[in-house]
C-alpha positions as CSV (number, residue, x, y, z in Angstrom):
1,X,15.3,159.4,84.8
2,X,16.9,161.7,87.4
3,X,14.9,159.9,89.9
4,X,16.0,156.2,89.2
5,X,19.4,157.5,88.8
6,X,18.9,158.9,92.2
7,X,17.6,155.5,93.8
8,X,20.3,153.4,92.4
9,X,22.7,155.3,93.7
10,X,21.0,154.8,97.0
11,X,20.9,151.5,96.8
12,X,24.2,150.7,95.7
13,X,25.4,152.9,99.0
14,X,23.7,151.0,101.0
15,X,24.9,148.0,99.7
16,X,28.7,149.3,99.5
17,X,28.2,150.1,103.3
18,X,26.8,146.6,104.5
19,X,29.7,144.6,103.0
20,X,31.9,146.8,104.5
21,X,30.2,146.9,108.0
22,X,30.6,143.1,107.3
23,X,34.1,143.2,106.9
24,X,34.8,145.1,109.6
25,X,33.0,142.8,111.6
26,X,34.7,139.6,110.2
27,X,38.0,141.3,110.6
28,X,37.6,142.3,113.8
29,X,36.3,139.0,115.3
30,X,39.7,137.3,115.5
31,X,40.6,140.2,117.4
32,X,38.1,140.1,119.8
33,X,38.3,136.0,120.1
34,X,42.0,137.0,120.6
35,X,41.2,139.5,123.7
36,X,38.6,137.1,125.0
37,X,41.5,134.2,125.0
38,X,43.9,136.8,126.7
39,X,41.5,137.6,129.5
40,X,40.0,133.4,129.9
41,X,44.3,133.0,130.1
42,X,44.9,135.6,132.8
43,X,41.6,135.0,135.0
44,X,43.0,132.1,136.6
45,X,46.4,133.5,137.5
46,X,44.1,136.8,139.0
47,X,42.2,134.3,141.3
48,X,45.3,132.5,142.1
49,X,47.1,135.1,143.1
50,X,44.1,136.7,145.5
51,X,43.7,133.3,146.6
52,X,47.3,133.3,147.3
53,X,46.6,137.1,149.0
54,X,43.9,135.9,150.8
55,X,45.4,132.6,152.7
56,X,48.3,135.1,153.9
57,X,46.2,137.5,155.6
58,X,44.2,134.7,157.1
59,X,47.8,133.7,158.4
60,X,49.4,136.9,158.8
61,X,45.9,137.0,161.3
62,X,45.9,133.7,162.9
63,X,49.7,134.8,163.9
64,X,49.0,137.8,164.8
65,X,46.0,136.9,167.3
66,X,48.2,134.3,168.5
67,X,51.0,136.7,169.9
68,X,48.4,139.3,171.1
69,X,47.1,136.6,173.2
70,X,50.6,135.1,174.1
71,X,51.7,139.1,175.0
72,X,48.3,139.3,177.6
73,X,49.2,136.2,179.0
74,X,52.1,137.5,180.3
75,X,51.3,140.9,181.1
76,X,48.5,139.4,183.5
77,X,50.9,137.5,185.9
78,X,51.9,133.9,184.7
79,X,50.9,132.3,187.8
80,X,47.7,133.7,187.9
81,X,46.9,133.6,184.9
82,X,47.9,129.8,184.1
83,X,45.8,129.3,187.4
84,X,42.9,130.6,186.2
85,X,43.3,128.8,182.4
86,X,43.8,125.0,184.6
87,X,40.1,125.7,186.0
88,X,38.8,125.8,182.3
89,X,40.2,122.8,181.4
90,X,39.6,120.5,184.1
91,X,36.1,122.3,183.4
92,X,35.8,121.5,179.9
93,X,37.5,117.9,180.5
94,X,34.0,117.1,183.1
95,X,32.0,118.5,180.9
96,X,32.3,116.6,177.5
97,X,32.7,113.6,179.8
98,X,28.9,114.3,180.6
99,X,28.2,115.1,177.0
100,X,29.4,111.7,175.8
101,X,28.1,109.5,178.9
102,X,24.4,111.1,178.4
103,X,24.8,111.3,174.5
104,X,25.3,107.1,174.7
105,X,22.5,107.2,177.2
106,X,20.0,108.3,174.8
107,X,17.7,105.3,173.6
108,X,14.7,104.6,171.3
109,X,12.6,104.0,174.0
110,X,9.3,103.4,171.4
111,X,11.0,100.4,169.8
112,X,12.5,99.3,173.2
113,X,8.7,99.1,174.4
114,X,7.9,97.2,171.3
115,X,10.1,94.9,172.0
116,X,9.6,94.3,175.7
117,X,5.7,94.0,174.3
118,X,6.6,91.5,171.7
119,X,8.8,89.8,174.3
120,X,5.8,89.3,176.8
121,X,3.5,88.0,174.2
122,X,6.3,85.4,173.2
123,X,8.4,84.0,176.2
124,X,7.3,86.3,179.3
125,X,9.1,87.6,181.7
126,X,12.4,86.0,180.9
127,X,12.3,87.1,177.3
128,X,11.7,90.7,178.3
129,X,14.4,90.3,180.6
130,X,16.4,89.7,178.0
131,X,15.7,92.4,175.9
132,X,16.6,94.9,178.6
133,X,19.3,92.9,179.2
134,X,20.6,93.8,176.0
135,X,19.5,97.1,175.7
136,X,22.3,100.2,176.6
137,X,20.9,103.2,178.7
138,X,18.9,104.1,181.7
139,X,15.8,103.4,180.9
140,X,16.4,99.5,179.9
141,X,18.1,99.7,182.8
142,X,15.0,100.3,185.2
143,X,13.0,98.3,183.3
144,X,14.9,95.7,184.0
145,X,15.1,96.1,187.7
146,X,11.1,96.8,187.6
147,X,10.3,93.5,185.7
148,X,13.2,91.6,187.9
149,X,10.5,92.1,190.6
150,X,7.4,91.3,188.8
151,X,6.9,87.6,190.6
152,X,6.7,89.9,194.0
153,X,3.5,92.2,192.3
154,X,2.6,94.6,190.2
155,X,3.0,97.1,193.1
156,X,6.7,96.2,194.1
157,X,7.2,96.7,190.4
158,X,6.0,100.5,190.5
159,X,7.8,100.9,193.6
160,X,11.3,99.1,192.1
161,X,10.7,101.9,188.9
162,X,10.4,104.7,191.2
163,X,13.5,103.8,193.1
164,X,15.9,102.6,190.5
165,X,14.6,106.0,188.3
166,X,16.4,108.3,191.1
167,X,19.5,106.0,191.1
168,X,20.0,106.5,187.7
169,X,19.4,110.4,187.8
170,X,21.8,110.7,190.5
171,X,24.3,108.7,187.9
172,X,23.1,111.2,185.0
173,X,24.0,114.6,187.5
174,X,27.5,112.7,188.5
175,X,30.1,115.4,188.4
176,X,27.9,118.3,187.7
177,X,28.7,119.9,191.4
178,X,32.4,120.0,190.2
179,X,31.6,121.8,187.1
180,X,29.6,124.4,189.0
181,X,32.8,124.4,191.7
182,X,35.1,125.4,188.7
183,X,32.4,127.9,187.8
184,X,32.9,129.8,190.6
185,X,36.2,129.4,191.0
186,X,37.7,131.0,188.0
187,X,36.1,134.5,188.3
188,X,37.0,133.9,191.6
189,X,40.8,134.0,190.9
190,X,40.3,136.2,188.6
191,X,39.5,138.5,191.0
192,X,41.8,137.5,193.5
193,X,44.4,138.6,190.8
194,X,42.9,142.2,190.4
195,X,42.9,142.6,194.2
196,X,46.5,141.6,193.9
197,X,47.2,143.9,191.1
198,X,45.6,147.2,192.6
199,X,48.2,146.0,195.7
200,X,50.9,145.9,193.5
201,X,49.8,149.4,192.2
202,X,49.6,150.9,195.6
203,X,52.9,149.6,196.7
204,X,54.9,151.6,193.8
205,X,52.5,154.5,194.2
206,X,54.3,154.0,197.8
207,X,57.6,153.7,196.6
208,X,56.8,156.8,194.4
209,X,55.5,159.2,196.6
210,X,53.4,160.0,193.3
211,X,50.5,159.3,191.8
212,X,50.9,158.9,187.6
213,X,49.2,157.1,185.2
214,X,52.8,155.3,184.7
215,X,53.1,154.1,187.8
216,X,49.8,152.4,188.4
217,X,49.0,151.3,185.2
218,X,50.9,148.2,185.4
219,X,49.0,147.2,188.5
220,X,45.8,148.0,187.0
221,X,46.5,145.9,183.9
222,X,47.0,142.7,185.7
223,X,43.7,143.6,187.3
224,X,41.5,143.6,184.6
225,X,43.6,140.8,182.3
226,X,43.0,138.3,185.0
227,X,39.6,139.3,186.2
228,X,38.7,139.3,182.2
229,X,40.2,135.6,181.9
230,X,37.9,135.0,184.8
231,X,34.9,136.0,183.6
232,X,35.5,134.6,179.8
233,X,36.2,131.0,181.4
234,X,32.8,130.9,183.8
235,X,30.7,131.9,180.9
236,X,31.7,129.2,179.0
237,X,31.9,126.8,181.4
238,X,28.1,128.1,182.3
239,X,27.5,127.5,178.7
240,X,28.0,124.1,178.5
241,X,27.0,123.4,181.8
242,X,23.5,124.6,180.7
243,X,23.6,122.5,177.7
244,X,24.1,119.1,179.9
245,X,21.6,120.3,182.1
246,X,19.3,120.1,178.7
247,X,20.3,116.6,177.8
248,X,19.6,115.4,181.7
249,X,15.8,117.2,181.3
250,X,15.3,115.5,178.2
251,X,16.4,112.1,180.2
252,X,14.6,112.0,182.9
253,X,11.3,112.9,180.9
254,X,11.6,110.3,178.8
255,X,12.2,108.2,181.5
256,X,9.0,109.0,183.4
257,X,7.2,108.0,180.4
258,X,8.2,104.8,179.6
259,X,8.1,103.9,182.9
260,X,4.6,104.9,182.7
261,X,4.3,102.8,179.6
262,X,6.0,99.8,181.5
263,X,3.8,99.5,184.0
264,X,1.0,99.7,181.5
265,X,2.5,96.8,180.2
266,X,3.0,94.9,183.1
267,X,-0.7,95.3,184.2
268,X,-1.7,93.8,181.1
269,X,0.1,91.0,180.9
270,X,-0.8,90.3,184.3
271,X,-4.5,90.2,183.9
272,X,-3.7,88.1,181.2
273,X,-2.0,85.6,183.4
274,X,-4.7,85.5,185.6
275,X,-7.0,84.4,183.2
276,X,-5.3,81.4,182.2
């Protein structure tokens, strides 16, 4: 008896304690939904604000990098300085002319060939004329002076390919000796201004009659600005010089090959001919 007693009570413990574990639960729920709400609700206005944070700084250092450059400027001799920056951009003006005159010279010399090939079979030389003709670039360009001469031979037409080929590379290369001039030229100033500066320096150490680390280092720091201006230009000039000197490689290899090609196809079709 003492031991149902004993599990009853048990049991009805356990019970009590679930339904109020339960209650708890339910009754803390809205309060929890609540906090959850609270936080969703702020989130936003914590993002926007860092956000917000975020886009000042960047400005604050856009500013800030734009002054410290201004500042240099100046403090590395105007004249100089703006020297030096006009070689970058007559630089930089030749050098995306090149970029866009060989980008637009680029063609699809596979289908071109099909075409030219299709064009032979069809209407001859005329047709195929006409399809350089309407072609843009180089290479439709030479074939079209190599097939021009096909009623002379098949050997005049080699000869026209090989000639017309170095006209148009010396076209491709046009201006590239000025880029290389400006090349030189700006560390060159650059350190024609650092001669002038260390002159500059010894003239006050002059006036002076001392040697201080006040007195020169003016001198010495329109040295180095306009010798580092210099330096910063001609690599990037060198840079893109590099890259145009990619795009011409490129060129004139696929140049060489169609021209190969071409003359493949001319040899055909002139066996062909013959045997009508």
């Amino acid at each position: 008896m003492k031991k149902l007693f004993a599990t009853l009570t048990v049991v009805a413990m356990l019970a009590f304690g679930s339904n109020a574990m339960v209650m708890a639960q339910d009754a803390a729920a809205p309060q929890e939904e609540a906090a959850v709400e609270q936080v969703d609700e702020q989130a936003p206005a914590a993002e926007e604000t860092v956000e917000a944070e975020a886009a000042v700084e960047e400005a604050g250092g856009v500013k800030a990098l734009h002054q410290t450059l201004k500042t240099k400027f100046i403090e590395g001799g105007a004249g100089f300085m703006a020297l030096t920056l006009v070689t970058l951009i007559f630089g930089l003006a030749l050098c995306i002319e090149r970029i866009i005159y060989l980008s637009l010279s680029k063609t699809n010399t596979k289908v071109l060939l099909e075409n030219i090939e299709a064009a032979l079979a069809e209407g001859g030389i005329d047709a195929a004329l006409d399809v350089c003709r309407n072609t843009r670039g180089p290479v439709a360009s030479i074939f079209y002076q190599g097939l021009s001469r096909y009623h002379e031979g098949v050997d005049v037409v080699e000869k026209t390919v090989a000639s017309y080929g170095g006209v148009q590379l010396g076209l491709l290369e046009k201006n590239l000796s000025w880029i290389t001039l400006f090349i030189a030229i700006a560390p060159s100033l650059g350190f024609l201004g650092t001669i002038i500066g260390m002159i500059e320096a010894f003239d006050k150490i002059q006036q002076v009659g001392d040697i201080s680390a006040t007195v020169v280092a003016g001198g010495i720091k329109v040295a180095l600005l306009t010798t580092l201006l210099g330096l910063i230009i001609a690599v990037i000039l060198q840079l893109f010089y590099n890259y145009i000197l990619s795009l011409i490689e490129g060129l004139v290899n696929e140049m060489e090959d169609s021209s190969i090609s071409l003359l493949d196809l001319v040899v055909a079709y002139d066996e062909q001919q013959k045997k009508k």
